[in-house]
C-alpha positions as CSV (number, residue, x, y, z in Angstrom):
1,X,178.6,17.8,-43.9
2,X,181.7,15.2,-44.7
3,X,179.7,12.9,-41.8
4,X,176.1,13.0,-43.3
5,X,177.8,12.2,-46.6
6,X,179.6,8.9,-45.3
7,X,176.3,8.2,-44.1
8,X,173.9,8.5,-47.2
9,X,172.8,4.9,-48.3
10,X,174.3,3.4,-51.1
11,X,172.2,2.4,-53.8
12,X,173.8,0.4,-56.6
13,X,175.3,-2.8,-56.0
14,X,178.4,-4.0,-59.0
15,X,178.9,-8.0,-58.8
16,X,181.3,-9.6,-61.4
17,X,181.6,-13.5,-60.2
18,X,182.6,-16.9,-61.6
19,X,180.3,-19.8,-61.2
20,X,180.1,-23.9,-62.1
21,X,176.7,-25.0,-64.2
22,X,175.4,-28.0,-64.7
23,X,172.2,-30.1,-66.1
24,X,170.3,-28.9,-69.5
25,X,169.1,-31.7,-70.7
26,X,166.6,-31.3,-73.9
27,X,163.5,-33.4,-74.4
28,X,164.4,-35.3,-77.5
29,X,161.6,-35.9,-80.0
30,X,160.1,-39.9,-79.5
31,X,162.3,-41.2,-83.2
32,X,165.5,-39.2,-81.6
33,X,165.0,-40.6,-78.4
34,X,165.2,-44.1,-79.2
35,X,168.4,-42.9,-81.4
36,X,169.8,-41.6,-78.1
37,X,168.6,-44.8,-75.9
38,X,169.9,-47.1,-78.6
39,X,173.8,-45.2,-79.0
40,X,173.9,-44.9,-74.6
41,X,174.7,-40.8,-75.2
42,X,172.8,-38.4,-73.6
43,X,171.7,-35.2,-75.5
44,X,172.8,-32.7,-72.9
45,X,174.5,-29.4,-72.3
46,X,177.9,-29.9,-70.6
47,X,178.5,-28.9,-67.4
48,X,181.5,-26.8,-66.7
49,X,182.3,-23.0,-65.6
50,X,180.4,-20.3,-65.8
51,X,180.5,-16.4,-65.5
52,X,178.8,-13.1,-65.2
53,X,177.8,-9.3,-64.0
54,X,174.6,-9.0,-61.8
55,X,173.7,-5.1,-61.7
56,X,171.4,-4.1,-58.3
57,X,169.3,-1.0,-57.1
58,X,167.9,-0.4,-54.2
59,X,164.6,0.3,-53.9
60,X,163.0,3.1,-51.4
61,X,162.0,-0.2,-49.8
62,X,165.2,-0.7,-48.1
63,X,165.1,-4.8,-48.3
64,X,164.2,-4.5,-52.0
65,X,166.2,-3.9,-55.2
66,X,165.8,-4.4,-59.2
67,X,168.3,-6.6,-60.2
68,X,169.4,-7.1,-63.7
69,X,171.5,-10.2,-64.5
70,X,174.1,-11.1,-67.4
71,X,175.0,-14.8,-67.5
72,X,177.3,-16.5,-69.7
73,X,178.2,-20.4,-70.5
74,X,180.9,-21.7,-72.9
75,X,179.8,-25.2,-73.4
76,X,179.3,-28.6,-75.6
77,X,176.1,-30.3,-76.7
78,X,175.8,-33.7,-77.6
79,X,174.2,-34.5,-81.2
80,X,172.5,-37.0,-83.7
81,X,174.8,-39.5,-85.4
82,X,173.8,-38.3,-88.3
83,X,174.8,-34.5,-87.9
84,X,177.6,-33.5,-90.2
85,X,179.3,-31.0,-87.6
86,X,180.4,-34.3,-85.5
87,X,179.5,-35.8,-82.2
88,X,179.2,-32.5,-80.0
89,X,178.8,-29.3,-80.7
90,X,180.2,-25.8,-79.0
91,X,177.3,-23.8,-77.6
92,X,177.3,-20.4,-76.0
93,X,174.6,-19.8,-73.5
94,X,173.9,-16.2,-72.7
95,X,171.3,-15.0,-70.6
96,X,169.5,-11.1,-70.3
97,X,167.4,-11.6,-67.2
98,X,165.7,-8.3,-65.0
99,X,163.3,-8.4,-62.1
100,X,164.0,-8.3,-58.1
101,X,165.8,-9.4,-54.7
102,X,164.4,-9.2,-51.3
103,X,167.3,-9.0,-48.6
104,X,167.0,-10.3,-44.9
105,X,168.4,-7.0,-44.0
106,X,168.3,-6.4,-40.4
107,X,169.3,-9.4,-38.2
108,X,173.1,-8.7,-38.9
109,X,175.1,-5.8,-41.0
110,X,177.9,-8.3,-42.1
111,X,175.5,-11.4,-43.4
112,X,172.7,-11.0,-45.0
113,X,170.6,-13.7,-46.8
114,X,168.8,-12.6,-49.9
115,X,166.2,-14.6,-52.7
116,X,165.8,-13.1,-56.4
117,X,164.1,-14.0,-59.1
118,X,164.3,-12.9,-62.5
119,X,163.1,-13.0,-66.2
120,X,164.1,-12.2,-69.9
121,X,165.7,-14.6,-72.8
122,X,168.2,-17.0,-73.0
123,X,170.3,-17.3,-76.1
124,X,171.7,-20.4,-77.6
125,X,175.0,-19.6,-80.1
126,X,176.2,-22.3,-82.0
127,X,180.1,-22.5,-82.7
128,X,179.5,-23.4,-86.3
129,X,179.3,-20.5,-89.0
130,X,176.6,-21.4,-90.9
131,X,174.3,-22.2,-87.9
132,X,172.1,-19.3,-86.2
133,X,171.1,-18.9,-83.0
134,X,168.2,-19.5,-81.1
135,X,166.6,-17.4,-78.6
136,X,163.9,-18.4,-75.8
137,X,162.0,-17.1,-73.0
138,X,163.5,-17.9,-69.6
139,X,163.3,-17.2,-65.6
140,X,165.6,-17.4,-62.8
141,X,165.6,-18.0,-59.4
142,X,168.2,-17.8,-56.9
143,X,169.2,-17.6,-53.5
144,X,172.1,-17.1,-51.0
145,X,174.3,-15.0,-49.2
146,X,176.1,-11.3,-49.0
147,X,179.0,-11.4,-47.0
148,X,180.0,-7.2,-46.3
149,X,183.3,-6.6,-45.1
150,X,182.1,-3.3,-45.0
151,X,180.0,-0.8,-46.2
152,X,181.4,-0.6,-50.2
153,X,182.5,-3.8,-50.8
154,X,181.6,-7.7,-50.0
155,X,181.4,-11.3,-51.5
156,X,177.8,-12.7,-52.9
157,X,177.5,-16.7,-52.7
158,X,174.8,-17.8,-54.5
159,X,172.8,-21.1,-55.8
160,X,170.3,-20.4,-58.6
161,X,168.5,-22.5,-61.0
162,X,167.8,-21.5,-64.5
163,X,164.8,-22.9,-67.0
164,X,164.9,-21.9,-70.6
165,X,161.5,-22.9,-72.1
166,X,162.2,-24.5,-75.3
167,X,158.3,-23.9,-76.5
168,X,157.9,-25.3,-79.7
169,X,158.5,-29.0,-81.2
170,X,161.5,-28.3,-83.8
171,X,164.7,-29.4,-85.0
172,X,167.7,-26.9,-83.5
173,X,170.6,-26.2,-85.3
174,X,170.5,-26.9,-88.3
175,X,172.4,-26.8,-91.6
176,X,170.3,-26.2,-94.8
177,X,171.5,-26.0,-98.2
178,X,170.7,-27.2,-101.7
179,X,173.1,-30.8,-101.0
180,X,172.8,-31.1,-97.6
181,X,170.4,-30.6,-94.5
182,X,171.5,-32.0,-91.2
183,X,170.4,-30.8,-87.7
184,X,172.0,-31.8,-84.4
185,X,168.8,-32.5,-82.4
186,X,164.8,-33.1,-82.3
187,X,163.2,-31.5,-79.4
188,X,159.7,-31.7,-78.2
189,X,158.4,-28.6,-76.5
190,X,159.9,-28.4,-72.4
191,X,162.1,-26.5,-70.3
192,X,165.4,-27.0,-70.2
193,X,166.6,-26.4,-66.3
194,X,170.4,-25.6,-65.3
195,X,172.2,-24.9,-61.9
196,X,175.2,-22.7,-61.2
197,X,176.5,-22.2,-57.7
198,X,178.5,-18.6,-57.9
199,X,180.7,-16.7,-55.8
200,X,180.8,-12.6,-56.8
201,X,182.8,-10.2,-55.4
202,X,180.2,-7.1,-54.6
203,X,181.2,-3.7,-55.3
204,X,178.5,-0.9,-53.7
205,X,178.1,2.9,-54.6
């Protein structure tokens, strides 16, 4: 009985890992734009590290699982010259993704090349008090690597992009109060892509 329980397939997989983002770039509004051009300062996220918890089950399917994602920037985005909260501003980017991987399982037990792709909201946080966030659609797709060095525990290297549709023209972040309304960029309607290479150590049970 002990044998055919070491042997029953393990269907969650755990994966904290650390990561490096880059790109997120917003599509400035034509006035803003020229603002941009005319200072040489690009209105862009950052890049810089990055972390998070991927959550996977397998399906009955034996190459599939449901995968649900947690991702997590700390970064900077540049603003107007005329925003009161200076010339950058801390942003948090969090994203809730779920959807799927498909695993190459078969060809080899300790390497085993997977895709996913995935779907849910991205959250902007602003490091100011008296700004809100802003919350958008977004997908996800990725690709890499499981290395197993055995049968409960492995390493997951992993390239995936991100786009976070921005889909309406609007001003973002913005204070507003009776004396003064400022906002730290225009953007026209886009999607705002980012790419994190990330290394996860894979916990299975």
């Amino acid at each position: 009985m002990s044998g055919a329980a070491q042997e029953r397939p393990l269907r969650f997989e755990l994966t904290p890992y650390a990561g490096h983002r880059i790109g997120g770039e917003f599509e400035l509004q034509s006035d803003s734009a020229e603002l941009g051009a005319a200072s040489g300062r690009r209105f862009e996220l950052d890049e810089g590290s990055a972390a998070g918890l991927i959550l996977d089950i397998r399906t009955a399917d034996r190459n599939g699982q449901w995968e649900v994602l947690y991702a997590h920037q700390a970064t900077e985005l540049g603003t107007q010259t005329s925003f009161v909260g200076g010339p950058s501003l801390d942003i948090d980017v969090s994203h809730v993704q779920f959807g799927g991987a498909y695993l190459f399982d078969g060809a080899s037990d300790s390497t085993v090349p997977f895709l996913a792709l995935t779907a849910g909201a991205v959250w902007f946080d602003p490091g100011l008090e008296q700004l809100g966030s802003e919350s958008y659609f977004s997908w996800s797709l990725g690709g890499g690597v499981h290395l197993r060095a055995d049968r409960r525990v492995g390493v997951r290297l992993e390239a995936r992009v991100f786009g976070n549709v921005i889909d309406d023209d609007s001003a973002l972040f913005c204070v507003s109060s009776p004396t003064l309304n400022s906002c730290a960029i225009f953007v026209e309607a886009d999607v705002l892509y980012q790419v994190e290479a990330r290394v996860g150590v894979v916990a299975r049970f």
